[in-house]
C-alpha positions in Angstrom: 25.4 61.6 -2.8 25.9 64.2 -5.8 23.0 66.6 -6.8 20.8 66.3 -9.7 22.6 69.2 -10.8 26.4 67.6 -10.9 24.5 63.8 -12.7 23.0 66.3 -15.2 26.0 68.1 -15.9 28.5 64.9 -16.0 25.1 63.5 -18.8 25.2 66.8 -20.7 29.8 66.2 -20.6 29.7 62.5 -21.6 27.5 63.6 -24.6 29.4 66.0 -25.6 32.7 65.5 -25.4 33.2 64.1 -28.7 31.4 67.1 -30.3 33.7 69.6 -28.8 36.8 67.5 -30.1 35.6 66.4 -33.5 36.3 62.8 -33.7 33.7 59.9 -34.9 34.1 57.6 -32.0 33.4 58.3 -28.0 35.8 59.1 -25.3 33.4 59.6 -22.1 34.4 61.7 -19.5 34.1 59.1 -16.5 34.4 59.4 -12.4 37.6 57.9 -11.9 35.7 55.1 -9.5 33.0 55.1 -12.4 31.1 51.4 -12.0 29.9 48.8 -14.8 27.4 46.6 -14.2 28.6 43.4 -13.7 25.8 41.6 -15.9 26.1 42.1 -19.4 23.9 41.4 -22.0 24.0 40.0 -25.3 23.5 42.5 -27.9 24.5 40.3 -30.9 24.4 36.4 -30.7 26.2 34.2 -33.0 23.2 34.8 -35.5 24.2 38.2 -36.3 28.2 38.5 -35.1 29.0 35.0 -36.5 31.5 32.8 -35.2 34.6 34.8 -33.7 33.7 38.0 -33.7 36.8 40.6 -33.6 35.5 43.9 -34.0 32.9 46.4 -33.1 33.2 50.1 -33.5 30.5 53.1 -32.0 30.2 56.2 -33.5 28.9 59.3 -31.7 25.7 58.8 -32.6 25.9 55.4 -31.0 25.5 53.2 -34.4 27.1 49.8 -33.6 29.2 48.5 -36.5 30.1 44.8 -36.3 32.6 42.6 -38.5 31.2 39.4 -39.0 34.0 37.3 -40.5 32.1 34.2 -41.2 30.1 35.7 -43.7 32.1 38.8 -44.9 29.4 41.3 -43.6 29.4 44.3 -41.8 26.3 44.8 -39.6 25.0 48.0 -38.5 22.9 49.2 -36.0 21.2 52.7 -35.7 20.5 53.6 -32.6 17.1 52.5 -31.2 17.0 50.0 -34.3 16.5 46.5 -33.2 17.7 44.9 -36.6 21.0 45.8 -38.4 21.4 46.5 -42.2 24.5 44.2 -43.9 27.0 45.1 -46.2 28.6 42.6 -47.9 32.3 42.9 -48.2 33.1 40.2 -51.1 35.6 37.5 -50.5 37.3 39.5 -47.9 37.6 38.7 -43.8 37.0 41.9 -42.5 39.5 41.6 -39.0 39.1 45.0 -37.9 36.8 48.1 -38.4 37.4 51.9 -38.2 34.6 54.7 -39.1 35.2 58.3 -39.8 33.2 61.2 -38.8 31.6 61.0 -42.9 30.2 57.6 -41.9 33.3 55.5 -44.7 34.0 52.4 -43.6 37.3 51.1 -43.5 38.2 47.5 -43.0 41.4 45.6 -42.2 41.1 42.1 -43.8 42.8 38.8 -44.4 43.6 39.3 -47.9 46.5 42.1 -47.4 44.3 45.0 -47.8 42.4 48.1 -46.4 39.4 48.7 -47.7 36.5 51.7 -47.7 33.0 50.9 -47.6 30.5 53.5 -48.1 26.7 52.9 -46.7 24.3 52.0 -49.3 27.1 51.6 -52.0 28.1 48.2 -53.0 31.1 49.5 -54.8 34.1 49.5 -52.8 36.0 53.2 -53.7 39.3 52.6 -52.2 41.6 50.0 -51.2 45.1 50.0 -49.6 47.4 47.0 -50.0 49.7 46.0 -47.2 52.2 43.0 -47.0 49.9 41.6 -44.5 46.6 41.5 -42.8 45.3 44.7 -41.0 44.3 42.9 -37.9 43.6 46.3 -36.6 42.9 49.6 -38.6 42.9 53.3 -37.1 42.4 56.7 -38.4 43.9 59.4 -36.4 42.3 63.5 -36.8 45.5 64.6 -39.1 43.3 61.5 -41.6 46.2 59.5 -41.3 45.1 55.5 -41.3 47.2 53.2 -39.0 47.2 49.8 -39.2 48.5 46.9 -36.9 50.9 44.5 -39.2 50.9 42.2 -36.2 53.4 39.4 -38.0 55.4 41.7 -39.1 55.6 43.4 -35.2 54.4 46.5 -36.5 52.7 49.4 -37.0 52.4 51.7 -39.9 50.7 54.6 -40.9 49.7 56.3 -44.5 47.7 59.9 -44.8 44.8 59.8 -46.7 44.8 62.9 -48.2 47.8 61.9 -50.5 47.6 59.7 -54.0 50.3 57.7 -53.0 51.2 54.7 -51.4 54.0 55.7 -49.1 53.5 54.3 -45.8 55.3 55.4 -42.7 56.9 52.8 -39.7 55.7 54.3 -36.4 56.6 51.4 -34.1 58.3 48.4 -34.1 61.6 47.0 -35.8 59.9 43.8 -38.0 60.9 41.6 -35.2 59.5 39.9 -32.5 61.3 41.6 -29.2 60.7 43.2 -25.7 62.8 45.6 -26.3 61.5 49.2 -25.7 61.5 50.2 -29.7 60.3 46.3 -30.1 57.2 45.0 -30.8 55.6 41.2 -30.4 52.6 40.9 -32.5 50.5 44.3 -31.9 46.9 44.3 -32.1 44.8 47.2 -30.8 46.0 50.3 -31.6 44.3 54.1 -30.4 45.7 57.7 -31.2 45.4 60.3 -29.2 44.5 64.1 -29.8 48.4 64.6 -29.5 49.3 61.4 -32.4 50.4 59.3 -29.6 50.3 56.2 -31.0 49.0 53.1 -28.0 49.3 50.1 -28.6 48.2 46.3 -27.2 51.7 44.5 -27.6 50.1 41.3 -27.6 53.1 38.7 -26.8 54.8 41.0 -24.3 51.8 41.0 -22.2 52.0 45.0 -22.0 50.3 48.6 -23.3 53.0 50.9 -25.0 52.9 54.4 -25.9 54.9 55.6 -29.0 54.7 59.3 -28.6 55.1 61.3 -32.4 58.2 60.7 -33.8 59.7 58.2 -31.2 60.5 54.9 -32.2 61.3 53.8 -28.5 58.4 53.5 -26.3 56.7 53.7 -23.1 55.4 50.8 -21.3 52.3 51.9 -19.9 50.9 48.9 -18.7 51.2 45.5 -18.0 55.1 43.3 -18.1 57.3 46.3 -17.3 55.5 48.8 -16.2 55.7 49.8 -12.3 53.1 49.7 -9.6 50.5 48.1 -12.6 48.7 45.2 -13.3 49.3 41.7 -14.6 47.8 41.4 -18.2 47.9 38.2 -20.3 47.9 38.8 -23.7 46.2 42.2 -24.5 44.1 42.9 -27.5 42.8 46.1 -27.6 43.2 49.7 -25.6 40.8 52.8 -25.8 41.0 55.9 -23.9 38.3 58.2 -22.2 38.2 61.4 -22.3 41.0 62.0 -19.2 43.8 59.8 -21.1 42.8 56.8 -18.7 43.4 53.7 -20.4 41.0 50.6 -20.8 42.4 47.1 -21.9 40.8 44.0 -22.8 42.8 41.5 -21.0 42.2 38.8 -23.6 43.9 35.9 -21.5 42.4 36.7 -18.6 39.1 37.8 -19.7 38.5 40.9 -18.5 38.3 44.4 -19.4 40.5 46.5 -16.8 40.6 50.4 -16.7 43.3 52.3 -15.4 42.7 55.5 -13.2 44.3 58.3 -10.3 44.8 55.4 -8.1 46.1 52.9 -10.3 44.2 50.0 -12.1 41.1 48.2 -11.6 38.6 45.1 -12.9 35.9 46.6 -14.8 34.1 43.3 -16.1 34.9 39.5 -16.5 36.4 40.3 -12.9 36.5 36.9 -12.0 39.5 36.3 -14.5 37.6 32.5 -15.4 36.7 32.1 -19.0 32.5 31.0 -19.5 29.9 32.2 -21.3 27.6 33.4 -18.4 26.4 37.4 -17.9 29.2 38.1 -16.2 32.2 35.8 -18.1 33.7 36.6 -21.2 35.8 33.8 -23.1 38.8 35.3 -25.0 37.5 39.1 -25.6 39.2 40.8 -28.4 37.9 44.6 -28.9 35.9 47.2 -26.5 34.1 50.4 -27.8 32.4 53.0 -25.4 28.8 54.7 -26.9 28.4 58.2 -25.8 26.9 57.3 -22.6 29.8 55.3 -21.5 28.5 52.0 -21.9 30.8 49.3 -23.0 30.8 47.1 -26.1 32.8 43.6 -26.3 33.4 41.8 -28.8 33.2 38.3 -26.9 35.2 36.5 -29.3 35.4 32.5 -28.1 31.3 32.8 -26.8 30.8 34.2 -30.5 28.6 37.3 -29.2 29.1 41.2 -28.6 28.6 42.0 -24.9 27.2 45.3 -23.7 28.2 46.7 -20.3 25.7 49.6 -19.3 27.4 52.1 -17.0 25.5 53.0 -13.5 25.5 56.2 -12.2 28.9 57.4 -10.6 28.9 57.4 -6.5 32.7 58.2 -6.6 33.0 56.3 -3.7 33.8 52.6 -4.4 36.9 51.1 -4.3 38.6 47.9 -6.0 41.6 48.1 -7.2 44.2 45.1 -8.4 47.8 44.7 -9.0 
């Protein structure tokens, strides 16, 4: 059993781990046999995510941000706040969501753009068109946005701190393929401190890592991959603060983690879709808060889920192929 001193250390890391490496979002450092619980609760019902909810984002104060695509909204919650504030984001489907360390906004949405949202401004300052819908947007710490063109089989990237347009290809040829520089309609994407680019390769039920300047990747997980797991069409990946990755398993409705010994079920274990504590129906996204609790966007039950982490024993073991 570890001392009050190692749980109040591992508190005082997991809180400040995304302090020490300046990025808006949480990467907890986690016991590599860290455990969920099982239950989840709902934290948003279909009265505030809407139907088909696809995104939620944490920052490292733990504010919630939700895209509600049914009524072109983005919802936040403060933390402790029991009601969220809406902004209104026009005529746009806001697919995907992304929030930088100065608290913008930016959106992916169904009308071929990027756009910035600013709290308590109903002016949108800046908008990017693509060729496509940003089903899902990313801004890496060199303030380069990347953004999944997931019929196109692609992902591209422009910095911010130019005027200009000029987008950059980091992955994928434009066509469908398993190929190792190939993409099938990418979803999730995360960046690493080092700009390696993962991402969920939907179609080709598998993780890849496009390290800088690489246009062939690395199949990290899933169809591929050796000594991994199975994954059925995978929407999103995030990382903790070790490089470990965690998938949502959208087709088999799960969120699975991957760790020293290889992966494991971390919720919706039971692979069957439903809409009780511990089922999810057709996940899409996962964010951690700073306490390494997990958020879901539980897309087909039209709800967010939250996952609260229990205390590490580092002794449990349940590991899947």
């Amino acid at each position: 059993m570890p001392s009050i001193y190692s749980i109040t250390f591992w508190l005082i890391f997991v809180q400040t781990i995304n302090t020490i490496t300046a990025i808006s979002f949480n990467r907890p450092k986690l016991c590599s046999l860290a455990v969920w619980n099982p239950f989840g609760s709902t934290f948003a019902g279909q009265n505030l995510a809407g139907v088909a909810p696809l995104a939620v984002f944490v920052n490292a104060n733990n504010t919630v941000y939700l895209a509600n695509i049914q009524y072109s909204t983005i919802e936040v919650w403060y933390q402790g706040s029991g009601s969220p504030i809406n902004i209104f984001v026009g005529a746009t489907l806001p697919y995907s969501i992304f929030v930088t360390m100065a608290d913008d906004i930016y959106t992916g949405t169904g009308d071929i753009s990027v756009d910035k949202w600013v709290l308590n401004n109903t002016n949108n300052p800046f908008t990017l068109n693509v060729s496509e819908p940003c089903f899902y947007v990313f801004i890496d710490t060199n303030n380069s946005l990347h953004c999944s063109l997931s019929a196109s089989h692609q992902v591209i990237k422009r910095s911010l701190n130019s005027s200009d347009n000029n987008v950059l290809v980091v992955a994928g040829t434009g066509c469908p393929g398993f190929m190792l520089d190939m993409l099938d309609y990418p979803l999730g994407i995360f960046i690493d401190d080092n700009f390696n680019v993962y991402v969920a390769d939907s179609n080709n039920n598998r993780i890849q890592l496009f390290q800088p300047g690489e246009l062939n990747g690395t199949i990290m997980a899933g169809n591929g991959a050796p000594e991994t797991v199975i994954l059925n069409y995978p929407t999103d990946v995030v990382l903790d603060a070790d490089g470990y990755l965690f998938i949502v398993d959208s087709g088999n409705n799960r969120i699975v983690g991957s760790g020293p010994n290889g992966f494991r079920c971390i919720v919706g274990c039971s692979g069957a879709s439903g809409s009780g504590p511990t089922q999810l129906n057709g996940p899409q996204s996962i964010a951690f808060d700073s306490n390494g609790n997990i958020y879901v966007t539980d897309t087909q039950n039209n709800r967010v889920q939250n996952f609260v982490l229990i205390n590490n024993p580092c002794n449990w073991s349940s590991f899947i192929s």
